[in-house]
C-alpha positions as CSV (number, residue, x, y, z in Angstrom):
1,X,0.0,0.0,0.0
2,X,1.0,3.3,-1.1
3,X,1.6,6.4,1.5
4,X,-1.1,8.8,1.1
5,X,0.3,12.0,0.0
6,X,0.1,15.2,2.5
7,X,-1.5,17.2,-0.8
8,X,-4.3,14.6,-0.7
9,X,-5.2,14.7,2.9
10,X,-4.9,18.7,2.6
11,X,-7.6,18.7,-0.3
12,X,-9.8,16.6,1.0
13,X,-10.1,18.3,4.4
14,X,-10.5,21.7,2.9
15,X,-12.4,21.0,0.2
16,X,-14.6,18.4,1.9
17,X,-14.8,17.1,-1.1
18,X,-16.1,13.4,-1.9
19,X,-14.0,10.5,-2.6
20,X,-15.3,8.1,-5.0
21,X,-14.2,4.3,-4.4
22,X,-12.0,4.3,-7.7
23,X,-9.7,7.0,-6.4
24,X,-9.8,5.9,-2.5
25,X,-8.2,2.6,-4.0
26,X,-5.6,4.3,-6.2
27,X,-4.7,6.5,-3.6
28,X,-4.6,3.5,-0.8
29,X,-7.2,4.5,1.7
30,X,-8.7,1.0,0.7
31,X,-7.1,-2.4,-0.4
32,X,-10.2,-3.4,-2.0
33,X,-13.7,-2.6,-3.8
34,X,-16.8,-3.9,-3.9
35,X,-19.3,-4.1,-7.1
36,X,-22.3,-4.1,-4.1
37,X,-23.0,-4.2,-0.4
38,X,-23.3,-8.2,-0.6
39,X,-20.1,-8.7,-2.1
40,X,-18.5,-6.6,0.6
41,X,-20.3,-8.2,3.0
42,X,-18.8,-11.7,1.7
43,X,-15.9,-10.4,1.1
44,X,-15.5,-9.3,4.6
45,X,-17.0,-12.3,6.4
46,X,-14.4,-13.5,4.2
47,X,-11.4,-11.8,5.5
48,X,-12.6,-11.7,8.7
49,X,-12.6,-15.8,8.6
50,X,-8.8,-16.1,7.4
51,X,-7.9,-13.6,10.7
52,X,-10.3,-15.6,13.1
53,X,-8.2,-18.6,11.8
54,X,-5.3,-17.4,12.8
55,X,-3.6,-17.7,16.0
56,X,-5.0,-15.4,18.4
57,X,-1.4,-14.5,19.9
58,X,-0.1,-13.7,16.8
59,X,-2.9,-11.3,15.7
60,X,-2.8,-9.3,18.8
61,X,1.1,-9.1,18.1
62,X,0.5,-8.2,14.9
63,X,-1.8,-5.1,15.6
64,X,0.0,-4.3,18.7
65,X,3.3,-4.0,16.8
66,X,1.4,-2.1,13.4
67,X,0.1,0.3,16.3
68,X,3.3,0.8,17.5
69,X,5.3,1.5,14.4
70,X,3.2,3.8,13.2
71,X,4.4,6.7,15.5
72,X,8.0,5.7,15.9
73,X,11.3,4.9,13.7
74,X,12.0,1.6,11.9
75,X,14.7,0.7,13.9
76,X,13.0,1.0,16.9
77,X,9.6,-0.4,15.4
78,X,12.1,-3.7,14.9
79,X,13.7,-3.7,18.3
80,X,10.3,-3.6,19.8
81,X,8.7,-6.2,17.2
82,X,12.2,-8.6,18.3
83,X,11.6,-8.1,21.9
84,X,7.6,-9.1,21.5
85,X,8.5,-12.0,19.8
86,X,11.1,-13.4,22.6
87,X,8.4,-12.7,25.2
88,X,5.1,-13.0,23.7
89,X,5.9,-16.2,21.2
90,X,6.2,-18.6,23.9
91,X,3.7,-20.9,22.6
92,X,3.0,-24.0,20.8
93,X,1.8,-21.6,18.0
94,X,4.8,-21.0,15.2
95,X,5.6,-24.9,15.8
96,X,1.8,-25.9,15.0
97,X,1.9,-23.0,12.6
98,X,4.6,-24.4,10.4
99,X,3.9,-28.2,10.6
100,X,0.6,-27.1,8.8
101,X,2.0,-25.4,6.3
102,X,4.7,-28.1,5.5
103,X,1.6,-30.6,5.6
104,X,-0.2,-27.9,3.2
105,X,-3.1,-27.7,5.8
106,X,-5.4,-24.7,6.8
107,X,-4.5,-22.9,9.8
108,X,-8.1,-23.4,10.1
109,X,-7.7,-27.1,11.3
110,X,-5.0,-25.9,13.9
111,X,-6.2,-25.6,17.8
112,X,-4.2,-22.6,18.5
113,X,-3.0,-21.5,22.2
114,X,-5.6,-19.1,23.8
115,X,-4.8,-15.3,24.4
């Protein structure tokens, strides 16, 4: 995903101007678009499936350290994304994680480790 441009966020909070779904993708406000509200409904239940699939630890990681880099350097977003892993990835998870993939198998079968 691209960076959205300073210009752009000054225009649109000026002007107040709409943003059509075409340009909100370009731009990269959104990853995706939807011909209708059912298909974005799918499409979501969709998505929102593959993350509830997941393991639970490693989501919350995964937002936690997103959160995180957003307001602070790379090198310290990677320090602090290397010193949640040591602590936080103490479980079974990455072991059951990667056993499924060698076996080709949905993270969806896998019980993973509760938050």
């Amino acid at each position: 995903m691209k960076p959205i441009s300073v210009d752009l966020v000054n225009e649109l909070a000026l002007t107040a101007r709409k943003m059509f779904a075409d340009e909100a993708k370009s731009s990269g406000l959104v990853s995706r678009v939807f011909a209708d509200k059912e298909a974005m409904m799918a499409g979501a239940l969709q998505m929102a499936g593959e993350i509830a699939g997941r393991s639970p630890v490693a989501v919350q990681g995964t937002k936690i350290n997103l959160i995180y880099s957003r307001d602070h350097s790379v090198a310290e977003g990677l320090d602090y994304m290397a010193n949640w892993n040591m602590s936080m990835l103490q479980t079974e998870d990455v072991m059951k994680s990667a056993q499924a993939s060698m076996e080709k198998k949905s993270p969806k079968t896998i019980a993973f480790s509760k938050l």
